[in-house]
C-alpha positions in Angstrom: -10.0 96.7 15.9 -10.5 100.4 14.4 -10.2 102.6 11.9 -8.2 105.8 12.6 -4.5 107.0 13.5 -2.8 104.9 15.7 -2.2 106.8 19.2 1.2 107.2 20.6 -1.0 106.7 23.8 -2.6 102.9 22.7 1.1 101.8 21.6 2.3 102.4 24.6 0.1 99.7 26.2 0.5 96.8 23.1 4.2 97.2 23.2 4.4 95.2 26.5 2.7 92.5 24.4 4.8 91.9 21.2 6.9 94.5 18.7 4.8 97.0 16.7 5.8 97.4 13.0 3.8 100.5 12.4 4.9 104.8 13.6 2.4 106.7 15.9 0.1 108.7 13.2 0.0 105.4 11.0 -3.5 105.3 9.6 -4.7 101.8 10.3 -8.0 99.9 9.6 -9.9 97.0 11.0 -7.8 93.6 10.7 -4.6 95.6 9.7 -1.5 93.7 11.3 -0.1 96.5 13.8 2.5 94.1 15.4 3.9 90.9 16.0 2.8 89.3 19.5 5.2 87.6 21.9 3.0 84.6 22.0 1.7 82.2 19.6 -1.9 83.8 19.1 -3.1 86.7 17.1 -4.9 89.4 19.5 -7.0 92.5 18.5 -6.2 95.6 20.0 -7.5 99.1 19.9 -4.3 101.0 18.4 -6.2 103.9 18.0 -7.7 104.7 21.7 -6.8 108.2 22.8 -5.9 109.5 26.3 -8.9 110.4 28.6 -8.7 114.6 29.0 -9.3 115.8 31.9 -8.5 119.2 34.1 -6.2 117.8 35.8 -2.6 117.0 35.2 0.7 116.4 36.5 3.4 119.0 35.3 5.3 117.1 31.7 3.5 114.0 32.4 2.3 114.1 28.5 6.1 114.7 27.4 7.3 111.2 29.1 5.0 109.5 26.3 8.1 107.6 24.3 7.8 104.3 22.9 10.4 101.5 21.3 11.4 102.1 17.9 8.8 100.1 15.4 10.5 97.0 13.3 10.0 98.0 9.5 9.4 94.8 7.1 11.1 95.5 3.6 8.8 93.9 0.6 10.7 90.7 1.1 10.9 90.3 5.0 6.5 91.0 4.4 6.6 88.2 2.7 8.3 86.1 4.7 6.4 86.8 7.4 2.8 86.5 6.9 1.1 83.7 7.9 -2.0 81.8 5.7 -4.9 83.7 7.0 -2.6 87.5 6.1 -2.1 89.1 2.9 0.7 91.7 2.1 -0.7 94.9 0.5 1.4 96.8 -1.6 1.0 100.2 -2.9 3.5 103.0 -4.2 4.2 104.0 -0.7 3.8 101.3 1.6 3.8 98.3 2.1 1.3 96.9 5.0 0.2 93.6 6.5 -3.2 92.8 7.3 -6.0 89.7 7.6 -7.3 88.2 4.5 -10.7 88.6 6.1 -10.7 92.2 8.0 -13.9 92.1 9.9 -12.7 90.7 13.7 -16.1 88.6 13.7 -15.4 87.1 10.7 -11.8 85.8 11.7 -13.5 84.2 14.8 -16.2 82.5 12.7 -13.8 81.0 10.5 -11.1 80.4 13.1 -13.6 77.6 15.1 -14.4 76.4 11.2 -11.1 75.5 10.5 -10.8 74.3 14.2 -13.7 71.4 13.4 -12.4 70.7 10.1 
């Protein structure tokens, strides 16, 4: 949904809903693929939201923040698993999944288009 580094804090709440392929610090954009979800949908989440700071604070609350291991797609498993509406984008160090159209309002628009047709 954003544009930033992807918060140890926001993966924490998406991993309930599917496995993450990306690490914590990950720069990501808008309609970058972040992770596979345990249903049949695509969602959008916010994989960049931070933790609210306040004053107050339990003692090595913020040290319990651990999450599962991210699944890594070699250039071949990429492949394999993008759908028709994802592209793979290569470059010399990575290799990253996103939406052939990035803007989320766009995907929608085009999502009930294809519905009709």
């Amino acid at each position: 949904m954003n544009s930033g580094k992807a918060t140890t804090y926001a993966m924490m709440g998406i991993e309930s809903r599917g496995t993450l392929v990306i690490d914590p610090g990950t720069e990501v954009y808008e309609g970058m693929i972040v992770g596979e979800n345990n249903r049949e949908n695509d969602i959008t989440v916010n994989i960049t939201k931070g933790k609210n700071l306040t004053n107050v604070r339990a003692a090595g609350s913020d040290d319990m923040a651990r999450i599962k291991t991210p699944t890594h797609f070699s250039l071949e498993e990429s492949l394999e698993f993008i759908n028709e509406d994802e592209l793979c984008e290569i470059t010399p160090n990575f290799v990253r999944l996103r939406k052939r159209l990035l803007n989320t309002s766009e995907r929608e628009k085009d999502a009930k288009r294809r519905k009709h047709n």
